[in-house]
C-alpha positions in Angstrom: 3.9 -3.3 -21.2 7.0 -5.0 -21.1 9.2 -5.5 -18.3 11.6 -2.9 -19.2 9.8 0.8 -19.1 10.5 2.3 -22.4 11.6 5.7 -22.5 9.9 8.3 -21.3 9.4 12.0 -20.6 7.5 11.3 -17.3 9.2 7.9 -15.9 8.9 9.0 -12.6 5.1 8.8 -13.3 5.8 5.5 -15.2 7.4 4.0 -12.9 5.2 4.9 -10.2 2.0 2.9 -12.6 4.2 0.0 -13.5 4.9 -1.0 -9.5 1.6 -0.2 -8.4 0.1 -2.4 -10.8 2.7 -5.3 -9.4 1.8 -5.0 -5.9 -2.3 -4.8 -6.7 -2.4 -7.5 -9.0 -0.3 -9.7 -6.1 2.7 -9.8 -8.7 4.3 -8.2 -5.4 3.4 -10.4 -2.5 2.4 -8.6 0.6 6.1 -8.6 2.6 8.2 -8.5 -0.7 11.1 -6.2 -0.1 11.4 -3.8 -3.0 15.1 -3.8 -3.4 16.6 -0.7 -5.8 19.1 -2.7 -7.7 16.4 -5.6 -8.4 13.6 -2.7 -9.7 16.4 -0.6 -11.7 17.7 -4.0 -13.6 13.7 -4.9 -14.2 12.4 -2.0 -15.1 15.3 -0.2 -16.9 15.6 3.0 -15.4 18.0 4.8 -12.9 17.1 4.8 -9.1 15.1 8.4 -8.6 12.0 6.8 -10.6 11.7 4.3 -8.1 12.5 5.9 -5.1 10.1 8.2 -6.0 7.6 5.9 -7.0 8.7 4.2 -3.3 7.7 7.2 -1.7 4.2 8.1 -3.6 3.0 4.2 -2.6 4.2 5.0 1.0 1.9 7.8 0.9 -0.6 5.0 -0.8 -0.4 2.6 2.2 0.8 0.2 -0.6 4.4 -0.2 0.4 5.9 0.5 4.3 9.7 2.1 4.7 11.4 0.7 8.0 14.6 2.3 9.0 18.0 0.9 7.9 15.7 -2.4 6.6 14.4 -1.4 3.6 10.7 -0.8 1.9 8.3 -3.7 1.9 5.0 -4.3 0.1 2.3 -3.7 3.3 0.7 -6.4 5.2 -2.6 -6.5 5.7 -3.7 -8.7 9.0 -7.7 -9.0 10.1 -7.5 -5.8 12.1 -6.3 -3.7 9.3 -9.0 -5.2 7.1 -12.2 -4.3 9.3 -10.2 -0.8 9.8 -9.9 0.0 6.0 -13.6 -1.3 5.8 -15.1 0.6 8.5 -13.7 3.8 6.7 -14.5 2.4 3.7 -18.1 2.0 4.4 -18.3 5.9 6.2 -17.1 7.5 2.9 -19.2 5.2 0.6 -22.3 6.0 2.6 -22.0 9.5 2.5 -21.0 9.7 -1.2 -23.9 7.1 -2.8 -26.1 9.4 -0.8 -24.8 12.5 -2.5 -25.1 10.9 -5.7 -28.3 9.8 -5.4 -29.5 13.5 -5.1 -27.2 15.0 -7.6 -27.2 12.3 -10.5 -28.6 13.6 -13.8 -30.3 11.1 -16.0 -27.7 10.7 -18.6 -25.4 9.8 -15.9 -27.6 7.5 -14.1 -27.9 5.4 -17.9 -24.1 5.5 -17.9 -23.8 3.8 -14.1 -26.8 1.3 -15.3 -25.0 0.4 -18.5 -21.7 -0.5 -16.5 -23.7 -2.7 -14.1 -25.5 -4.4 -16.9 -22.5 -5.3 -18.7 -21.3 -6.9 -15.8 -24.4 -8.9 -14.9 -24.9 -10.0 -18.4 -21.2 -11.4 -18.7 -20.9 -12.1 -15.0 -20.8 -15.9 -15.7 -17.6 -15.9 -17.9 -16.0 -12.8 -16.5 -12.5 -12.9 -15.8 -11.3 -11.8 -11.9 -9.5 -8.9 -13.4 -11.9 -7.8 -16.0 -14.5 -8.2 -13.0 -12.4 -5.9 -10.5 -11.9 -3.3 -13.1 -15.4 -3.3 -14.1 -16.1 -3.1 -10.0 -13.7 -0.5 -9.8 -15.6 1.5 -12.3 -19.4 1.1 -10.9 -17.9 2.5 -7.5 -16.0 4.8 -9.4 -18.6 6.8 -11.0 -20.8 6.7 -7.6 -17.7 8.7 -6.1 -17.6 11.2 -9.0 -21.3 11.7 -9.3 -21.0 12.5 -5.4 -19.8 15.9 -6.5 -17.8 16.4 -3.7 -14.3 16.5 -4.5 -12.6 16.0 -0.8 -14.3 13.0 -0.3 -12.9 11.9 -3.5 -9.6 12.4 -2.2 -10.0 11.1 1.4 -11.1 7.6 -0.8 -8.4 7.3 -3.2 -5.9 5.8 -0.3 -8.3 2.9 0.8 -9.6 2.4 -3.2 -5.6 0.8 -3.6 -5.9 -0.8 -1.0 -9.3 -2.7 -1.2 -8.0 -3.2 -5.2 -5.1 -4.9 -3.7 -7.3 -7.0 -1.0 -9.8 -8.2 -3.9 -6.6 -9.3 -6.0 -5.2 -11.3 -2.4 -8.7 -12.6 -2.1 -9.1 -14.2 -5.4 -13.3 -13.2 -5.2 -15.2 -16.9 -5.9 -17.3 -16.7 -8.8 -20.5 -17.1 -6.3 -18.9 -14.0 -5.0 -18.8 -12.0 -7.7 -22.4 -12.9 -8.4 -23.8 -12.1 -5.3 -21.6 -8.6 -5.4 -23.4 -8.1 -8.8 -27.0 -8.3 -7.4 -25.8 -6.5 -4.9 -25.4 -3.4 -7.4 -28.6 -4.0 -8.8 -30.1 -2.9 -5.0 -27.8 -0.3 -5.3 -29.0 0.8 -9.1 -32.4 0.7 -8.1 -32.2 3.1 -5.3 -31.1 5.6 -7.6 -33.7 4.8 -10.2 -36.0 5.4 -7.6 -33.7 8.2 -5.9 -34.3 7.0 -2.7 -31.3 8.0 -0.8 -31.5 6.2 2.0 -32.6 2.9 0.4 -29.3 3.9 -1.4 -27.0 3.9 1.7 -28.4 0.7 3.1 -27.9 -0.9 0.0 -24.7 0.1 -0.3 -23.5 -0.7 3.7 -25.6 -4.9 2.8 -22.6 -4.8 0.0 -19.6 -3.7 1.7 -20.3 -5.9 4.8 -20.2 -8.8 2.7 -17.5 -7.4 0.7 -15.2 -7.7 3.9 -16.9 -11.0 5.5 -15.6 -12.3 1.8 -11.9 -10.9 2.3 -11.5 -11.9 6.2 -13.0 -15.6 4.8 -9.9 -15.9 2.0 -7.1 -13.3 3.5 -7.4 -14.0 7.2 -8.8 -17.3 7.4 
């Protein structure tokens, strides 16, 4: 999409897509003030878009409001990145557990698929082609988890891991290793073995975050 948000019946939901996708993708550094005048003249619009869009990635943990300063693309320091993991990897337990027992076989060949066509391309894949296709594999385990509040606890600390993988710049070797990782994961629900499930699952987040300390916090 081009810099200036074409018009729209929903820009407050427009502009609320285009700004998250600029502080995810790193476009928007962590500590970037997000100045009114500066979003209106890029974006094209009038200022209750983005001060809406503001507020919704406040309520994110994407952007922070401090008084009589302004609103600021969040930081994210070593603590905050074991705290987002720790909740991370409570909710993700729980949830490829869940799916494990209530996965039907069509949807099982649908998670499969996605991880194969990341394995077999995971050589040439690009970093964002790789995140997205990362974002879908965990994705779908949410979703088949058929519980819909854990869904909704997740969706805060999904943007923000998004946003730390983007900061991170995941090595190829990374990706790899991440990618045989899901295969652990895949076959624990071939063999719908919950709990082989869950410790698969908690191998690949604690690497996940030993690989985003390495890169964000040094």
């Amino acid at each position: 999409m081009s810099e200036k948000i074409s018009r729209h019946p929903r820009l407050n939901e427009v502009a609320y897509k285009e700004l998250k996708e600029k502080i995810i993708t790193g476009e928007f550094l962590p500590g970037f003030r997000l100045k009114e005048e500066f979003l209106v003249k890029m974006f094209g619009i009038s200022k209750t878009p983005i001060k809406l869009a503001i507020a919704k990635l406040e309520q994110d943990g994407l952007v922070v409001t401090l008084p009589r300063r302004g609103s600021y693309v969040s930081e994210i320091n070593e603590e905050t990145i074991k705290e987002i993991f720790s909740l991370r990897e409570v909710l993700y337990s729980l949830a490829v557990k869940l799916a494990v027992s209530n996965i039907s076989d069509e949807d099982f060949a649908k998670l499969e698929k996605v991880h194969l066509s990341m394995a077999d391309d995971i050589e040439n894949i690009s970093l964002k082609d790789y995140i997205q296709g990362d974002n879908l594999f965990h994705h779908m385990i949410i979703e088949y988890s058929g519980n819909r509040l854990l869904r909704e606890c997740l969706n805060p600390i999904i943007n923000r891991i998004e946003m730390l993988k983007y900061q991170s710049a995941l090595s190829k070797e990374r990706r790899k290793q991440a990618c045989r990782e899901h295969a652990k994961i895949v076959d624990a629900f071939r063999k719908n073995n919950p709990r082989a499930a869950e410790t698969a699952m908690k191998e690949h987040l604690d690497n996940s975050m030993n690989a985003v300390k390495t890169t964000i916090a040094g």
